[in-house]
N, C-alpha and C positions, 0 to 999 in steps of 0.2 A: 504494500500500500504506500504509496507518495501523494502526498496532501503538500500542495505549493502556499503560501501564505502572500500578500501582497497589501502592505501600508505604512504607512510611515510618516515624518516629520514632527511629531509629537508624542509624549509620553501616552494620549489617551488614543491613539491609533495605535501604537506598537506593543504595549501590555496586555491588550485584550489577545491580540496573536499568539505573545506568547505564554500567556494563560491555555487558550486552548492547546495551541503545537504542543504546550506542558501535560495538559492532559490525555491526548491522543497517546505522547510517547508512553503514557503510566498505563493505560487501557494496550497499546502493544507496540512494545519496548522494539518491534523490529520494524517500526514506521521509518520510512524517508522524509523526514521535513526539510524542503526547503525555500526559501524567502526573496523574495523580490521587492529591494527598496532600494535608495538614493545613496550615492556614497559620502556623502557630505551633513547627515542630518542623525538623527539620536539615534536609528536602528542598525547603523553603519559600527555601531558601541556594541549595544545590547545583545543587536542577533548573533552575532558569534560568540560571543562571551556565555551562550546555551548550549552550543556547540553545535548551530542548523546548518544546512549550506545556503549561505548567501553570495545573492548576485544583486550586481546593481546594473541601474539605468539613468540616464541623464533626463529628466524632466525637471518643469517648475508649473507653480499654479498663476493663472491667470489674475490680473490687478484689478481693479472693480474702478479708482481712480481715473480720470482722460489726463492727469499730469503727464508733460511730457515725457519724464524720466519714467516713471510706469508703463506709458504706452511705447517704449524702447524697451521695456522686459516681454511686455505682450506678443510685441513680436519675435523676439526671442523666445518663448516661451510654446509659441506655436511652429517655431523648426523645431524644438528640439522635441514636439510631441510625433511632431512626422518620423524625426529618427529613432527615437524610443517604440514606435510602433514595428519597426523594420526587427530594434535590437530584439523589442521581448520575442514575438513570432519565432525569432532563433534559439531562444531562452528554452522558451515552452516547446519547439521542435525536439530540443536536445533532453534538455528532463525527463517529457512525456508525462507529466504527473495526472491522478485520477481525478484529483478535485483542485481546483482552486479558491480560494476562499480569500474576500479583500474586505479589511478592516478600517478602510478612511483614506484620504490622504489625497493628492493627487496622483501618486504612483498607482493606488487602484486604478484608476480610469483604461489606461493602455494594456494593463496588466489582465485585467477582467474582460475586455472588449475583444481583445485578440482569443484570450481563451475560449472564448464562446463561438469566436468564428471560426476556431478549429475543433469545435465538437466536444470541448472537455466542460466537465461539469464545471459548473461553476454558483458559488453565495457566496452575496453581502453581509457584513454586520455593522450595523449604523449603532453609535451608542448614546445619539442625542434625540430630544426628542422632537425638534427639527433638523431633519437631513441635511449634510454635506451636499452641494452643486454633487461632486462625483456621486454620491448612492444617487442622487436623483436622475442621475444621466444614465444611470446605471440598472436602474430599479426592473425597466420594461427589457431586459436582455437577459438576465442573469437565471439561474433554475431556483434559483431561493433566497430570501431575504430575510432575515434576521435581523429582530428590531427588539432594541433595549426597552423601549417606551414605546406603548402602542397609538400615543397620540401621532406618531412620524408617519402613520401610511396614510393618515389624511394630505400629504401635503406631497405624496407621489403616485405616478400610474405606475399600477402594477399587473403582471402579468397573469398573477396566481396570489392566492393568499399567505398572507407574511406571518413569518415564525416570530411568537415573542416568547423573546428567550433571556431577557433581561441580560446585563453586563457582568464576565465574571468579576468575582468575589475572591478577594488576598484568602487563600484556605487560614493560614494562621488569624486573623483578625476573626472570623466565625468561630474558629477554638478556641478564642480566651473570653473564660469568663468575667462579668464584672467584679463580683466578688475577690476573686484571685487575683485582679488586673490593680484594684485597690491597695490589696493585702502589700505588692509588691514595690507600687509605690508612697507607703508610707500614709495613705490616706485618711481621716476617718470620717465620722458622718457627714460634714459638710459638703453641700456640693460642689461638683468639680466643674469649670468653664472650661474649656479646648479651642484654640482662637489658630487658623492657620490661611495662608493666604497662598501655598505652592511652594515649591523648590528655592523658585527663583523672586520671592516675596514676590508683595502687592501694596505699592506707595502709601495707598489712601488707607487701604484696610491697618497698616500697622502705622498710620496716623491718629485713627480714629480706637484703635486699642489701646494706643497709649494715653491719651487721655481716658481710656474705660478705666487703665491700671491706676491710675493718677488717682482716680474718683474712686477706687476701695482698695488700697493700698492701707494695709496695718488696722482693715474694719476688720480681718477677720472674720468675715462674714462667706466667704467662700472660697475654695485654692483656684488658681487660675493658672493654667501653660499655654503657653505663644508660642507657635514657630515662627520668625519672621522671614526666616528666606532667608537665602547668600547678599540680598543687596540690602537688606533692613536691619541686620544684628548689631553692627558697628554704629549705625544712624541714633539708634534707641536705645541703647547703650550710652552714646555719649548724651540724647538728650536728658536722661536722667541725672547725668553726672551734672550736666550744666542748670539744674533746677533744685539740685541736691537731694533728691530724691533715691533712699535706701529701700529694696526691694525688700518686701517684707518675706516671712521662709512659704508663705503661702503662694507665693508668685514664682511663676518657673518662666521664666524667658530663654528662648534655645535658639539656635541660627535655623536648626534641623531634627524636627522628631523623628530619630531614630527608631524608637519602638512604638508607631502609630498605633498597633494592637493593643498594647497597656493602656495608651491615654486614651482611646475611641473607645474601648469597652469599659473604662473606671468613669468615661465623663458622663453629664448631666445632662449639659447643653452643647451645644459645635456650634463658633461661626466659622462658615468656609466662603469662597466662589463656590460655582454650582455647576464644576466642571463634573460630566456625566459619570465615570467611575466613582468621584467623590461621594457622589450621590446615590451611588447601590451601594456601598458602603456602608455609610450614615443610615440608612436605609435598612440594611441586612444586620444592622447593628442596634437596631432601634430606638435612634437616637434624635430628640427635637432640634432641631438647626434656625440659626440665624442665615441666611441664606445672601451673601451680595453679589452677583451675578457679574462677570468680569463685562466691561462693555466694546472692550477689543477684540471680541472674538467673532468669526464668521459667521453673517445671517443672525448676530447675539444671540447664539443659539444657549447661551449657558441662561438666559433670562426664561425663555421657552421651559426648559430644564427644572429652576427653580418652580415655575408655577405647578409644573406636574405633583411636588413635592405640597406646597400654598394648596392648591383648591383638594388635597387629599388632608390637609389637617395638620400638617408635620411640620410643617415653618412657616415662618416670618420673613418677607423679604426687604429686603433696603437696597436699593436701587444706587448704585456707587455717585451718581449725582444729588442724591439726598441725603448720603452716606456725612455725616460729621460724629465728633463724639457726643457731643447730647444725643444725637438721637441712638447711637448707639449701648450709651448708657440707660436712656429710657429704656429701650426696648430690652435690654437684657434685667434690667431692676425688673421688668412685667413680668418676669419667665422662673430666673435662676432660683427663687425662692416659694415659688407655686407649686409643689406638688404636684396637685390634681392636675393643674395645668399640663403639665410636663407629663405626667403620665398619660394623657389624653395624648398627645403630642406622638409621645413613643410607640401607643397602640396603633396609632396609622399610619407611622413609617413601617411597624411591623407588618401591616395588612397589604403594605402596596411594594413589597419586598421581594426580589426573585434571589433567594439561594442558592438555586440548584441551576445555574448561570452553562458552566461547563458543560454537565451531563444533559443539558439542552441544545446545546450548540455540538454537542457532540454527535447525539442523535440524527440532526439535519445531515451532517456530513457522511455520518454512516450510510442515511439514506441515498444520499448522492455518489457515492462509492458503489454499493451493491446495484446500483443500476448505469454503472457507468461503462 
């Protein structure tokens, strides 16, 4: 069996891959996985570093801007789709693989388009709950579509009815419990805040925390961790020093949470962005979230995102232009110490929660295999 995998340029296109590739190999250890993405972008890291075969191709995504300098990538961006078309058909000649299967990105697009016109099976997995341009172009070609969120098939023609298969799930963050997750770090009954903005921080979100920490700092009123990202640790850090401000032992401030499985399962509350993994997480973890939806992201599909979370019960959103710290303080004074609230909150993240992410996406592909 050889299952090709094909997405990239972001953590939330390339994890879901190899979450599944991960799983396929544990179900049978004598699978061929291998991967088609960009040589220059985060899967160029990751995918070998599992040990898949990867191959790359030269593509870029299209600019949405008429700026000049944009509309000189556009054009570039459309030779190098004509010659990434030539290279994969080569790709996929020389593999032969049974299934192809593409997770986002623009490297899907060529990778999936050509599979199909050579006869090889081929699904999508979109993990937002508005589509990527590619799934969209992609939706009416492909033998199966796999959707995180079932609000995404209103918003494409499809050929057949679409798998919701929800996005997988880190296995260890499902293993730990809270109780244990507590025990570990030190915690006791008060509740715990979890405050994270990504890898690579988020200006405004650890603008707006830091004035939250300001405002219960040494209340003792509840323990609080912050990841601030590689760009925000040093910034907030020295704004403390320059305000005089001593973090009390209940404030954890980190560049990088390292063991997201301890703090996601010991916390209360989450504020995050409402980037779509984050959110079957939070989700499968069930956990009430402050939700600020990043506003750089394509089609703002993380605002889309948050709402599936809003009109089910499970959050609160703040919109990054409304985003200051009062209201970020309000809004968490309404939550962190309510109970009832909070537990309503958890009950329907839990209810609107896919677990079982892998053994669903696993089953699509199986089915596309045995008929291949």
């Amino acid at each position: 069996m050889h299952i090709l995998f094909a997405g990239g340029g972001t953590a939330g296109h390339i994890n879901p891959a190899l979450a599944i590739a991960g799983y396929i190999r544990e179900k049978h250890p004598d699978a061929h996985i291998s991967y088609i993405g960009t040589p220059d972008k985060l899967e160029a890291k990751l995918v070998p570093e599992k040990g898949y075969n990867f191959r790359t191709i030269e593509v870029s995504g299209l600019k949405r801007s008429l700026k000049p300098k944009d509309m000189i990538k556009n054009v570039k961006a459309v030779s190098l789709a004509a010659t990434a078309s030539v290279n994969v058909r080569k790709i996929l000649k020389e593999l032969q693989p049974d299934v192809v299967v593409g997770t986002g990105g623009y490297v899907s697009g060529p990778v999936l388009s050509q599979a199909a016109k050579l006869g090889i099976k081929t699904a999508i997995h979109e993990q937002n709950a508005f589509p990527g341009v590619t799934t969209k172009m992609l939706a009416g070609k492909v033998d199966a579509v796999m959707l995180a969120m079932p609000e995404a098939q209103k918003y494409m023609k499809l050929k057949s009815k679409p798998y919701i298969t929800g996005n997988p799930v880190r296995r260890e963050l499902l293993n730990t419990s809270r109780e244990v997750a507590r025990k570990s770090l030190g915690l006791d009954e008060r509740p715990l805040l979890l405050s994270f903005g990504g890898s690579l921080g988020a200006k405004y979100i650890n603008l707006a925390v830091e004035g939250l920490i300001e405002w219960h700092n040494n209340t003792k009123r509840f323990y609080h961790i912050h990841g601030t990202g590689k760009a925000g640790f040093e910034t907030m850090k020295n704004d403390f020093k320059e305000k005089g401000i001593v973090l009390s032992e209940e404030v954890d401030v980190r560049e990088y949470i390292k063991n997201m499985n301890e703090c996601m399962a010991a916390a209360d509350l989450v504020i995050s962005r409402a980037g779509a993994i984050t959110l079957s997480e939070i989700t499968a973890m069930g956990k009430p979230a402050i939700l600020i939806p990043s506003p750089y992201v394509a089609e703002n599909h993380q605002f889309h995102n948050a709402m599936t979370l809003k009109r089910a019960g499970a959050a609160e959103i703040i919109e990054e232009k409304d985003l200051t710290a009062e209201k970020l303080i309000e809004t968490v004074e309404g939550l962190i110490e309510n109970k009832p609230r909070l537990e309503k909150m958890s009950s329907a993240a839990k209810k609107i929660a896919i677990t079982d992410a892998n053994e669903r996406i696993y089953e699509v592909i199986m089915k596309l295999y045995t008929n291949a």
